[in-house]
C-alpha positions in Angstrom: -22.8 -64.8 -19.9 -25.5 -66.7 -22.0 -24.8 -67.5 -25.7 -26.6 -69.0 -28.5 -26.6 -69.2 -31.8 -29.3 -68.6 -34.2 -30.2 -69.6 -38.1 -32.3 -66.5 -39.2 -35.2 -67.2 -40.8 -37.4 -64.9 -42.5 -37.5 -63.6 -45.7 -35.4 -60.4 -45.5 -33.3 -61.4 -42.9 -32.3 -58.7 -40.3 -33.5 -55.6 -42.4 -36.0 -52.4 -41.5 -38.9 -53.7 -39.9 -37.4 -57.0 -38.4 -34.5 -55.3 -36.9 -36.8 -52.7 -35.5 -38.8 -55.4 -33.7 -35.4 -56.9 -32.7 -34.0 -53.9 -31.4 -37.2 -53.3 -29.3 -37.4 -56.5 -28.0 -33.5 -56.4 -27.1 -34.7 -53.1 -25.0 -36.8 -54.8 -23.2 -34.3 -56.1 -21.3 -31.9 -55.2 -18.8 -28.9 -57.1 -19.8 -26.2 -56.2 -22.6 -26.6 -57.6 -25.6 -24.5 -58.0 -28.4 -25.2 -60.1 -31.6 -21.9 -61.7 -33.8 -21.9 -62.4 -37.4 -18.4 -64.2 -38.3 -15.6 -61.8 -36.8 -18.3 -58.8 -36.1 -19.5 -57.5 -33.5 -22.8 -55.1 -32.9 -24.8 -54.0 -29.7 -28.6 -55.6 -30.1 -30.0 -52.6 -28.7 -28.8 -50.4 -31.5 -30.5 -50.1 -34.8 -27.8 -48.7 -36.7 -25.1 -51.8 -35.3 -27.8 -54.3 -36.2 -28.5 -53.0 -39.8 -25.0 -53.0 -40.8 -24.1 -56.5 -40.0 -25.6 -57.0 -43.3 -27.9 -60.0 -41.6 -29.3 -62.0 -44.4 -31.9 -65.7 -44.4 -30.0 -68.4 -43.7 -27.0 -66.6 -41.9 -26.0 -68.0 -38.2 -26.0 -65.2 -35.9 -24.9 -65.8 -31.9 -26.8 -63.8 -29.5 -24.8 -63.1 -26.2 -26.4 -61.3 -23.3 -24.7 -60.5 -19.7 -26.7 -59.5 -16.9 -29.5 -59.9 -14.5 -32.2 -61.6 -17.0 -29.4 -62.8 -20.0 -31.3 -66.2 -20.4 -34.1 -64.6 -20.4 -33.0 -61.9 -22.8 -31.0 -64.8 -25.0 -33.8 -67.2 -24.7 -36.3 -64.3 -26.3 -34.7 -62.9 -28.7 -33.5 -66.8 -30.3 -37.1 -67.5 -30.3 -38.3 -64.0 -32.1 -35.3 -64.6 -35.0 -36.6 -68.6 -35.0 -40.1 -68.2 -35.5 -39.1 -65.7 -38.7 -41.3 -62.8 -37.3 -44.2 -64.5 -37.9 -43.6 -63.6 -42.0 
């Protein structure tokens, strides 16, 4: 299992269109993914789990991912939520 965690930061934190470009990146790869916020848990690959973990600028978020490519999969999706979406 690889874990990180992750400062978000754009504007509008994990909301609509970011979380869609999260979620399709999280497809993209072959391990599980699940993202934590305090005590919650949702599945990366699902918009409706990522949407209501409420994910706001500024909150910590860890991304784990367990699989054949989970750096990989960890390693992109830190880099998409650190670089804001390019907002």
């Amino acid at each position: 299992m690889t874990t990180r965690t992750v400062t978000i930061q754009n504007n509008v934190g994990l909301h609509a269109r970011p979380a869609t470009f999260f979620i399709q990146k999280a497809n993209s790869y072959r391990s599980t993914i699940v993202i934590e916020k305090g005590n919650r848990r949702a599945n990366a690959k699902s918009l409706l789990g990522v949407l209501s973990m409420g994910i706001e600028k500024g909150q910590d978020i860890v991304v784990r991912a367990e699989g054949v490519d989970e750096a990989d999969a960890v390693e992109g999706l830190a880099s998409l939520l650190l670089n804001g979406f390019n907002d």
